[in-house]
C-alpha distance (Angstrom), angle and dihedral (degrees) to the residues before:
residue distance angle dihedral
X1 . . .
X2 3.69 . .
X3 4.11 123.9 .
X4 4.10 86.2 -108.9
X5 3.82 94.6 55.1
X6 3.96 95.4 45.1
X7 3.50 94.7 41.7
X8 4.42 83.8 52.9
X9 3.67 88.1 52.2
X10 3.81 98.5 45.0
X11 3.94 86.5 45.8
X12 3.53 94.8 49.3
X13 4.02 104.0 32.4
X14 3.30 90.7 32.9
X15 3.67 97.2 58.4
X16 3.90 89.2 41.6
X17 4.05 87.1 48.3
X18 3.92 86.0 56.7
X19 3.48 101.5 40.9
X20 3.91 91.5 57.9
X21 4.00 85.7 47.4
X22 3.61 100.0 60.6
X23 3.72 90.5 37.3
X24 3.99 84.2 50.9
X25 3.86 83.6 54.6
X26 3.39 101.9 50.0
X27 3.57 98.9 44.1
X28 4.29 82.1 55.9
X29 3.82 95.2 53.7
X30 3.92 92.4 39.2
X31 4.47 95.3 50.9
X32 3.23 109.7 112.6
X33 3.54 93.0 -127.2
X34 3.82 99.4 64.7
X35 4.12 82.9 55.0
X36 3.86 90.2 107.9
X37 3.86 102.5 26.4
X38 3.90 80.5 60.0
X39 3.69 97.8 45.0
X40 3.53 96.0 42.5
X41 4.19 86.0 51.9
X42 4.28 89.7 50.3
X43 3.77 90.0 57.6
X44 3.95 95.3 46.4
X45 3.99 89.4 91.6
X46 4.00 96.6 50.5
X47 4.17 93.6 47.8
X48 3.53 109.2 106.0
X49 4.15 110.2 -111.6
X50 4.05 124.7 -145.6
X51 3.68 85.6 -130.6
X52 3.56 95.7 -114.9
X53 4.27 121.7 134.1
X54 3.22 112.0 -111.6
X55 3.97 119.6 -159.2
């Protein structure tokens, strides 16, 4: 395989490869079912801590 034809398949497959990844990703953080997993994550920052490390 020459450098032309691999670089036309990782242009092409590639960009077809990433294009079903981020719609993969946005389908996850859009399902209904992560609603509260996600919610529950956004108010982690605001909860008051004991002031212990954790590890």
């Amino acid at each position: 395989m020459t450098y032309e034809g691999l670089r036309e398949f990782a242009g092409t497959w590639g960009l077809v490869f990433l294009v079903i990844l981020f719609l993969g990703a946005v389908a996850y953080a859009l399902w209904p079912s992560n609603k509260d997993k996600f919610e529950h994550a956004s108010r982690l920052p605001l909860e008051e801590d004991d002031g212990e490390l954790r590890s």
